[in-house]
ROSE-395638 format. One line per 8 residues: their letters; for each residue x, y, z of C-alpha. Coordinates in pm, whole numbers, padded with zeros to 5 digits, always signed. Each point is the difference from the previous one (the first is absolute). Example, Ala and Ser with C-alpha at 12.3 -4.5 7.8 and 13.67 -1.06 7.14 Angstrom:
<rs>
AS> +01230:-00450:+00780  +00137:+00344:-00066
</rs>
This chain:
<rs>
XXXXXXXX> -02727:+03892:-02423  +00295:-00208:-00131  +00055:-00328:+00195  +00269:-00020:+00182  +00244:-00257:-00094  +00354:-00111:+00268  +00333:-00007:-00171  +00066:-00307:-00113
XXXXXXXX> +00281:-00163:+00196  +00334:+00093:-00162  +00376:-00227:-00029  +00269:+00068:+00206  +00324:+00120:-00143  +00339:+00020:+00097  +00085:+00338:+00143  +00284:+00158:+00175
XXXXXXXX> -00184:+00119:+00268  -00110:-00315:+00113  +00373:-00148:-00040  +00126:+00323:+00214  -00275:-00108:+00266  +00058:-00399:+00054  +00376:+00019:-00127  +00093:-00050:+00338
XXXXXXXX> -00212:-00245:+00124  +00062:-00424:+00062  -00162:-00295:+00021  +00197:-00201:+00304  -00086:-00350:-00109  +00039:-00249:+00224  +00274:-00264:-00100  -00261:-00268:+00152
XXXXXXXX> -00226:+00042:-00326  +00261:-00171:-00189  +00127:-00232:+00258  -00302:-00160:+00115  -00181:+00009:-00352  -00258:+00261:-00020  +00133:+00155:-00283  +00013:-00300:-00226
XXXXXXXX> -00353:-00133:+00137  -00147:+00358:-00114  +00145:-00056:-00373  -00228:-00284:-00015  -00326:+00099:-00162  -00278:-00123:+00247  -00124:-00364:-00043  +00226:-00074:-00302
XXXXXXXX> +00412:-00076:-00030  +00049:+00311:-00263  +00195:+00295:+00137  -00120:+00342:-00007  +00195:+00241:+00184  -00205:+00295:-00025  -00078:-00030:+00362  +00372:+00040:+00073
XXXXXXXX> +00032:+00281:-00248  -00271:+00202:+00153  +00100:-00083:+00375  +00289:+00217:+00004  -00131:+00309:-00108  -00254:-00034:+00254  +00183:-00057:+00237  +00194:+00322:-00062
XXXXXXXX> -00319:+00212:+00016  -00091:-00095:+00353  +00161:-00135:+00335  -00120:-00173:+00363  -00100:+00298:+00230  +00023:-00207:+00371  -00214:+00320:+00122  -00309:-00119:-00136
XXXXXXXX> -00115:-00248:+00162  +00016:-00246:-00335  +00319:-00149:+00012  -00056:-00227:-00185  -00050:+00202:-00330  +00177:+00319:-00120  -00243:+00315:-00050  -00218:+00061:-00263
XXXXXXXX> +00127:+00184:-00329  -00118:+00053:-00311  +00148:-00091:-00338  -00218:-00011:-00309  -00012:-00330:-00191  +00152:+00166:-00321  +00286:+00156:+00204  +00111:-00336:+00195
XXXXXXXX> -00041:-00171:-00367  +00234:+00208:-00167  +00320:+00052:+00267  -00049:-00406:+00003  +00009:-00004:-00390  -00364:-00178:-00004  -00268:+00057:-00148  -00343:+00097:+00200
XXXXXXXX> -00142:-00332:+00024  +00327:-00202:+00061  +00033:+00277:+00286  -00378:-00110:+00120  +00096:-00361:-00005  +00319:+00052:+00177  -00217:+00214:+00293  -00237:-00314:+00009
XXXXXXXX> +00264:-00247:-00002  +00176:+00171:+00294  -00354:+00043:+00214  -00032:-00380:-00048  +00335:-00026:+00199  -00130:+00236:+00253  +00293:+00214:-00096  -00231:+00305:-00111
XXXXXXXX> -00327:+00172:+00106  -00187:+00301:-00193  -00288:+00233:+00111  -00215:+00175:-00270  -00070:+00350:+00066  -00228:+00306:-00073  +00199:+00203:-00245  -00034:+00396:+00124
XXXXXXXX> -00271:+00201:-00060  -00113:+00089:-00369  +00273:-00255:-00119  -00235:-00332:+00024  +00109:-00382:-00006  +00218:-00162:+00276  +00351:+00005:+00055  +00180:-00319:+00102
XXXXXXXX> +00208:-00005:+00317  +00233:-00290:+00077  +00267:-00127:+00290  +00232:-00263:+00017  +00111:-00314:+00278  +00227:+00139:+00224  +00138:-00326:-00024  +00115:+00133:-00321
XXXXXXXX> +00264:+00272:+00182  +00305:-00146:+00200  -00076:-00051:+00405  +00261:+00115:+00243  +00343:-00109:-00107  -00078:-00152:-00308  +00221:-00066:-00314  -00166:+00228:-00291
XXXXXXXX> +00092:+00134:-00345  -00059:+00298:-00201  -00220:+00046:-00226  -00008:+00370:-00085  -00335:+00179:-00188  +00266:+00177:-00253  +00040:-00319:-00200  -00436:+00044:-00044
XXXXXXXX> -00037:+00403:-00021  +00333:-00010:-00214  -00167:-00251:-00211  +00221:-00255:+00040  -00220:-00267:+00096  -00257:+00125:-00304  +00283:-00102:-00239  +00101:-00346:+00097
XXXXXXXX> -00158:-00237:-00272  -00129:-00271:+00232  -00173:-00072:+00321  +00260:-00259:+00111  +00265:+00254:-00031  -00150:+00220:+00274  -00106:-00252:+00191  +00385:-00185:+00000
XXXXXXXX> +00148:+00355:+00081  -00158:+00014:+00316  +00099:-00367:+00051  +00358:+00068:-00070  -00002:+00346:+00217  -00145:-00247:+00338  +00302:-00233:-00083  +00253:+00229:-00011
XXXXXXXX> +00214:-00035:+00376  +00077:+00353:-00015  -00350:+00205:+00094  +00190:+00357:+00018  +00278:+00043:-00164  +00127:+00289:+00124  -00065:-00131:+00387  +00224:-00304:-00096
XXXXXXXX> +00255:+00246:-00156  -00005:+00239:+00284  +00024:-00301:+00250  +00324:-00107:-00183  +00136:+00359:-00016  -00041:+00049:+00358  +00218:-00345:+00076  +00267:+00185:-00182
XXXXXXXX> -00040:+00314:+00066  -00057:+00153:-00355  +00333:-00107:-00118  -00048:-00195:-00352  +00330:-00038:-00045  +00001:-00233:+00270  -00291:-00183:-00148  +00155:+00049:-00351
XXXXXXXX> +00302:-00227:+00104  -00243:-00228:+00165  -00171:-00060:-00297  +00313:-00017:-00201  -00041:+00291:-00183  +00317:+00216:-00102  -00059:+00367:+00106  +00219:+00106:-00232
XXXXXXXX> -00244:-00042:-00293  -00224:+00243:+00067  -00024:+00352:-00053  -00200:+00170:+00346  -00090:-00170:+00272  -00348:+00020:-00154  +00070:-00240:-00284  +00187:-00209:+00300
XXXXXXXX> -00299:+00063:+00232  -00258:-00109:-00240  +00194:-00328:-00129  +00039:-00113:+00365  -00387:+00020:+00069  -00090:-00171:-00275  +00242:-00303:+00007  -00146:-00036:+00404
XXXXXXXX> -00378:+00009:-00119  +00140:-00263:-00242  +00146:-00204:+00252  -00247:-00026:+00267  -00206:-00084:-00318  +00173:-00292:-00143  -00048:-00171:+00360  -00410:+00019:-00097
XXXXXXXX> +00005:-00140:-00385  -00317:-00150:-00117  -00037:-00247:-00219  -00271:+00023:-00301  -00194:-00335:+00168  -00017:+00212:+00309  -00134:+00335:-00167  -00244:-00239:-00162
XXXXXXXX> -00123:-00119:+00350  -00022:+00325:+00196  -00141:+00194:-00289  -00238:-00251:-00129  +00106:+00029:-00348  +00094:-00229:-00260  +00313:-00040:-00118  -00004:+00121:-00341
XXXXXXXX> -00187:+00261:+00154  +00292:+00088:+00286  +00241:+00021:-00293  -00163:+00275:-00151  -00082:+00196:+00202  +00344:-00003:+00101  +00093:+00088:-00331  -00235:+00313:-00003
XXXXXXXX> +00120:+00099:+00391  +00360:-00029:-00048  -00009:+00191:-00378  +00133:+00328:+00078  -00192:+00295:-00103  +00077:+00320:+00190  +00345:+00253:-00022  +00051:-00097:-00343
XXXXXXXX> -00120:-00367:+00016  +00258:-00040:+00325  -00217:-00088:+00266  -00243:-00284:+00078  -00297:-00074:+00209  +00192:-00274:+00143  +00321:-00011:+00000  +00157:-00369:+00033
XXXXXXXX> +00381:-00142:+00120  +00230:-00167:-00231  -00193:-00303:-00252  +00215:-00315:+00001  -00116:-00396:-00216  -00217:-00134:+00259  +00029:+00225:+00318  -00205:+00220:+00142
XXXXXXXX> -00014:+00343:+00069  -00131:+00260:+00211  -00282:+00289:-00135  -00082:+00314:+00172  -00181:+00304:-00094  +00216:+00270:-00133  -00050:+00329:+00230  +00162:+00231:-00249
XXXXXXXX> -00342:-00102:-00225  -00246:+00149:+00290  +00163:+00357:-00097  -00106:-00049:-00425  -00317:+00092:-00110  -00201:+00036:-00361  -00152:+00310:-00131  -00374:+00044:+00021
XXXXXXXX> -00053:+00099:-00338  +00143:-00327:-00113  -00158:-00229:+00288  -00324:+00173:-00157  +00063:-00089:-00353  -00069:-00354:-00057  +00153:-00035:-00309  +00337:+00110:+00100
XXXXXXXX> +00004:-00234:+00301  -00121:-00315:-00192  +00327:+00092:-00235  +00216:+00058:+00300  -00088:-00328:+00123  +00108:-00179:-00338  +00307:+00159:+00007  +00077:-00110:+00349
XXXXXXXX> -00099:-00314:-00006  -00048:-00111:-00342  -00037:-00347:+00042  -00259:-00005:+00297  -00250:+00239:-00190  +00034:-00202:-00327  -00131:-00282:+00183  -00240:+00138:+00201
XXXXXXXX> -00115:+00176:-00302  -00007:-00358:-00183  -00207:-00139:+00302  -00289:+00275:-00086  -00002:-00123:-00350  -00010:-00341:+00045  -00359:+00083:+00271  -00139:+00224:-00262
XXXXXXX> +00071:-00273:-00266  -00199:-00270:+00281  -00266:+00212:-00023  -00097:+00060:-00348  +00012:-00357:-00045  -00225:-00060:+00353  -00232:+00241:-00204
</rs>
């Protein structure tokens, strides 16, 4: 008799049936994360001053994959769900063990619990079960942002080339005054009862210059999300303090978030207001980027990705890639 021998386990990959699934779903983060410094205290690698980030890389796609259920008696954690270690790795663009860290790291905050258990019948080993703080999920009332699971299932999170890029776009999304856009649109709208030519000659726009009403319609909205914007601008010392970050590090990250790279290298991550010698600005995360996704096939080729990367951001790969050389080259001579 043969012996018998359990499959061993197998990657993840990007699939549309899992982006069809969890396209609709969001992480609500609560703008207190930022604001009172969670955030930038979990970039901190424990008992050291390096940053990390891969705990708040891996945090929101968690949090996307469960919720607080008030029902059960626990209410201070969400309910249990399960999420291999390889799948969470790769819709946070980490690998396994950065992904095991991360889980570790967050435990240590008491952010995260998991429960090993029995795998089915005839399929052997233990499957890993996890829930998250509630404290994680806004209370009654409170100020959020969006965080939606398309930018991990359409791989957009995969392909960002550093930790502290993720980690500053959910910085940057807490910041931004407007939550819901199109509640703050719709609010406005109502005060003027759908007319936008009204708001047009508010906003000293000339009517005349557009087309349709559309064109007119869509001008208006976005010279009002600008607006309510500019009264919020934040200054690069003050995205170094609520994101933890360095400087040099803030700066490019920006960079990468603000490069656009969807509709024909149109539209942004973030999109930012006007850049003027010595003034701030305001940031925000650009909803028309939630609705963008990669192919699987090329999210599962990792060739084609690494050259996508270079040829978005040419200048952050080169010296990341010149950081691995100059470790190997420590090495050698350590050996």
């Amino acid at each position: 008799m043969g012996t018998w021998r359990y499959p061993s386990p197998q990657d993840w990959q990007f699939n549309d049936a899992d982006y069809q699934r969890y396209n609709g779903r969001y992480w609500r983060c609560p703008v207190r994360l930022v604001r009172e410094g969670l955030l930038a205290k979990l970039w901190r690698v424990p008992g050291t001053v390096r940053g990390g980030g891969a705990a708040t890389g891996l945090l929101p796609v968690l949090a996307c994959h469960t919720w607080p259920e008030h029902d059960t008696g626990a209410n201070d954690w969400t309910g249990w769900t399960y999420l291999s270690r390889r799948r969470m790795a790769t819709l946070a663009g980490l690998n396994k063990d950065t992904a095991t860290h991360a889980v570790q790291h967050l435990m240590q905050h008491g952010l995260m619990e998991i429960e090993r258990r029995p795998r089915a019948k005839y399929e052997g080993g233990y499957k890993t079960y996890c829930r998250l703080a509630t404290t994680l999920y806004p209370q009654a009332g409170e100020a959020y942002a969006m965080i939606p699971a398309s930018l991990f299932y359409g791989g957009t999170w995969f392909m960002l080339p550093s930790p502290a890029c993720r980690h500053l776009y959910v910085v940057l999304a807490c910041l931004d005054p407007i939550g819901d856009e199109a509640a703050y649109l719709d609010r406005v709208a109502t005060d003027v009862g759908d007319d936008w030519h009204v708001l047009a000659d508010k906003l000293e726009i000339d009517s005349e210059e557009f087309e349709d009403d559309e064109q007119l319609e869509a001008t208006v909205r976005a010279l009002l999300l600008a607006r309510r914007r500019q009264s919020a601008v934040l200054s690069l010392s003050e995205m170094e303090s609520y994101s933890g970050l360095q400087r040099s590090t803030v700066i490019e990250a920006l960079q990468v978030l603000t490069t656009p790279i969807f509709d024909n290298d149109t539209i942004p991550l973030i999109a930012k207001g006007e850049i003027r010698p010595r003034m701030p600005t305001w940031y925000a995360p650009d909803r028309r980027a939630w609705r963008w996704y990669w192919k699987s096939e090329f999210l599962n080729a990792p060739e084609r990705v690494r050259a996508k990367q270079r040829q978005l951001w040419p200048s952050l790969t080169r010296r990341r890639n010149q950081g691995k050389g100059r470790r190997m080259a420590h090495r050698r001579r350590i050996r």
